[in-house]
N, CA, C and O of each residue as an XYZ file, in Angstrom:
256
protein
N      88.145    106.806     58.954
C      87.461    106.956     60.213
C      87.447    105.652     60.990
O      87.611    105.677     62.210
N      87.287    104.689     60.435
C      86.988    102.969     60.838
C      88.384    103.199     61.445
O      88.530    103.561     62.613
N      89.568    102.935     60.459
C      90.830    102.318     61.190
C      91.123    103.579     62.119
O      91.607    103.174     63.176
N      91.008    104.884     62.097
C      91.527    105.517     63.531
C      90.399    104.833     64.521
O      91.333    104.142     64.928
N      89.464    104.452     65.159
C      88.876    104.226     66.430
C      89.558    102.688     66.226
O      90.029    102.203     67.255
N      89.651    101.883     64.998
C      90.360    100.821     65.486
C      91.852    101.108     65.935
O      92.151    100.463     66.940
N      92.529    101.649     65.604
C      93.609    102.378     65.966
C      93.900    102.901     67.646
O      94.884    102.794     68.378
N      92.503    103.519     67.838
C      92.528    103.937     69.509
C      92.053    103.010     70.320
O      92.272    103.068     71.530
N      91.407    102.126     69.816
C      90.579    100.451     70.768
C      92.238    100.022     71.190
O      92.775     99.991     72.298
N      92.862     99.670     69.622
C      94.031     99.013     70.406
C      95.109     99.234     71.190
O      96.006     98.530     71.654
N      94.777    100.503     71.234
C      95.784    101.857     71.888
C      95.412    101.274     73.509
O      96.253    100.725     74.221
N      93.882    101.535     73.938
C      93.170    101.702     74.908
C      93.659    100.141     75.429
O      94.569     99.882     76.217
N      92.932     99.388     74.864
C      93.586     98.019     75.593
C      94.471     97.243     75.622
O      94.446     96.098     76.072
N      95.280     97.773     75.170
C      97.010     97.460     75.340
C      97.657     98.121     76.333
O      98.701     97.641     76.774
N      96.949     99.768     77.030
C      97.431    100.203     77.749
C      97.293    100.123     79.070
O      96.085    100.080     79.302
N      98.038    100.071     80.258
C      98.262     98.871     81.446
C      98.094    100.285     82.659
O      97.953    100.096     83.867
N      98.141    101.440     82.112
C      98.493    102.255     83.750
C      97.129    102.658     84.242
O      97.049    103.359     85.251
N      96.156    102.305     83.664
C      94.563    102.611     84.585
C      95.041    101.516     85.516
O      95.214    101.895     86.674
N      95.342     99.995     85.215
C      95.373     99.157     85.642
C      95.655     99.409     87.786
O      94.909     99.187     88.740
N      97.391    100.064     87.655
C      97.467    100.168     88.393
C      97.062    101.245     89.293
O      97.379    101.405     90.472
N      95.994    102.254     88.232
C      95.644    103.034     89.582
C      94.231    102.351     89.804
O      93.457    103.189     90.266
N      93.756    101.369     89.667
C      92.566    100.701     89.759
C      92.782     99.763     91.135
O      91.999     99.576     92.067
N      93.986     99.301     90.940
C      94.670     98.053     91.881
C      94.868     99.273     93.456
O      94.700     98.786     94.574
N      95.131    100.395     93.347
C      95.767    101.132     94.513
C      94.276    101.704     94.732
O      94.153    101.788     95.954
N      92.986    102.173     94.060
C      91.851    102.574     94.616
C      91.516    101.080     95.283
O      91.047    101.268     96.405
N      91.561    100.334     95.116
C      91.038     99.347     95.586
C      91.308     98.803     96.932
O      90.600     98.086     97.639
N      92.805     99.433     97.191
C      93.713     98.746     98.106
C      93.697    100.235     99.189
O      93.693    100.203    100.419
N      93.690    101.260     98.470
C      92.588    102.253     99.957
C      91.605    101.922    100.375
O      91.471    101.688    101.576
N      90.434    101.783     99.330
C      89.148    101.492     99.599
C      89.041    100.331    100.928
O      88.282    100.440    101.891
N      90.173     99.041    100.639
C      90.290     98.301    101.700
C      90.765     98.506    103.111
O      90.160     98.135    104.117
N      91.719     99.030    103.081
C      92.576     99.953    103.917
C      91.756    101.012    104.774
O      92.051    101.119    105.964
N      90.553    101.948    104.139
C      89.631    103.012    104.555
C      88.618    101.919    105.558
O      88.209    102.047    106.712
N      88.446    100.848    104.564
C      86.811     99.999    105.587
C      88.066     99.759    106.931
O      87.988    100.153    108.095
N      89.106     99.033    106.310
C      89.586     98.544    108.229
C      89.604     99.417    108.969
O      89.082     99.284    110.076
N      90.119    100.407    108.647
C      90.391    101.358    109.883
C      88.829    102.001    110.636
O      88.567    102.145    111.830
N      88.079    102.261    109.554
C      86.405    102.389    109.717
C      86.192    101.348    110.720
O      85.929    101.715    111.865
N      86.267    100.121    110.458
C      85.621     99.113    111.673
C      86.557     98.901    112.825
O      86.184     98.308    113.838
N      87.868     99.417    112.672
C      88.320     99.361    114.132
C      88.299    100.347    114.683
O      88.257    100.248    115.910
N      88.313    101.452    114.215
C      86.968    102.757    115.145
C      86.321    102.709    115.458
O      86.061    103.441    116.414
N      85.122    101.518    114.824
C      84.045    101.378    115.795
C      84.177    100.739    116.598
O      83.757    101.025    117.720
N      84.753     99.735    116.350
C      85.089     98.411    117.614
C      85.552     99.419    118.985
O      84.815     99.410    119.971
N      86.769    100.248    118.979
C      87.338    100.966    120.138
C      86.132    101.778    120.340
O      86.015    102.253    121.469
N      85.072    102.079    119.357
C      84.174    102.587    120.216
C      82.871    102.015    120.841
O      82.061    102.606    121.555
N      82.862    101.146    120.548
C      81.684    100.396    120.785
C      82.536    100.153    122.172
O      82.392    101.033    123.021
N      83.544     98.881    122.543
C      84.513     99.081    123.798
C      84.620     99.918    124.585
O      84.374     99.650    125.762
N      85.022    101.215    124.207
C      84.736    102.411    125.463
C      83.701    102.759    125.406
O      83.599    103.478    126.400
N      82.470    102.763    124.737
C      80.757    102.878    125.811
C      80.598    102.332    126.545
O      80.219    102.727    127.648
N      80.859    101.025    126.176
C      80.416    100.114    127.218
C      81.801    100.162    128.848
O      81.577     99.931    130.036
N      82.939    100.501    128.248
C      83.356    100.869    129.201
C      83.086    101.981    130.358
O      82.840    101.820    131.553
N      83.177    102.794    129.825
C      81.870    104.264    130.544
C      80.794    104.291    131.217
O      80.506    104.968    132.204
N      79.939    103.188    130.395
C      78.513    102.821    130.859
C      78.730    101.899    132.257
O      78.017    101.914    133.261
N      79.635    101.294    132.069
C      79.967    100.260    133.323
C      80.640    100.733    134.029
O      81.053     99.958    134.891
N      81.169    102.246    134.127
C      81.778    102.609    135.265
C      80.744    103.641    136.195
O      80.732    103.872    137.404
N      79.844    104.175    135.013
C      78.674    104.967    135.161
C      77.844    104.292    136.064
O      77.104    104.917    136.823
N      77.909    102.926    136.045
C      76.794    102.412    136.447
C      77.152    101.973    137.745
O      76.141    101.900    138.443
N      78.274    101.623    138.404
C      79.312    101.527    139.388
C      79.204    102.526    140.493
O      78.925    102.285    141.668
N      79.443    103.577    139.995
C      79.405    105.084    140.532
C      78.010    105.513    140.718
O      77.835    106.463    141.481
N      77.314    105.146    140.334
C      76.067    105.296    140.836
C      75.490    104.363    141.542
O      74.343    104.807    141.579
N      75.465    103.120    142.286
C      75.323    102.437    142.504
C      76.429    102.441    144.286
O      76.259    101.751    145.290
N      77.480    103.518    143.994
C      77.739    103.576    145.143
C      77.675    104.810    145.813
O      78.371    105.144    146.773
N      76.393    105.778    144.992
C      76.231    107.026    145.632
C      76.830    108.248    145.375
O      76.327    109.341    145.633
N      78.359    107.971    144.651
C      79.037    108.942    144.209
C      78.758    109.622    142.524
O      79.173    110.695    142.088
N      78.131    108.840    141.996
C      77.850    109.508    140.798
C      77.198    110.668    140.730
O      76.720    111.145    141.759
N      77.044    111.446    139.255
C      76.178    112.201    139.204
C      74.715    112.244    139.384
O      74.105    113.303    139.233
């Protein structure tokens, strides 16, 4: 019983392919936040773009 789990320990950490799906969750996970914060950025940018045209247009009578 002893030497099979020693048997599967050395199995387990000798073996390398979690490795690389560890390295590629990681490298979405990074990949997911950028694109997340440059969505907000373009949106944070066009409110305030909107808001300042909103505010334009009303200001010269033609707005809603």
């Amino acid at each position: 019983m002893l030497y099979s789990i020693k048997r599967t320990a050395t199995r387990l950490w000798s073996d390398q392919s979690g490795a690389s799906l560890l390295e590629y969750s990681i490298l979405v996970g990074l990949i997911t936040a950028g694109v997340i914060g440059s969505v907000m950025a373009v949106a944070t940018w066009t409110n305030t773009r909107w808001t300042n045209l909103n505010s334009v247009l009303q200001g010269t009578g033609k707005g809603g």
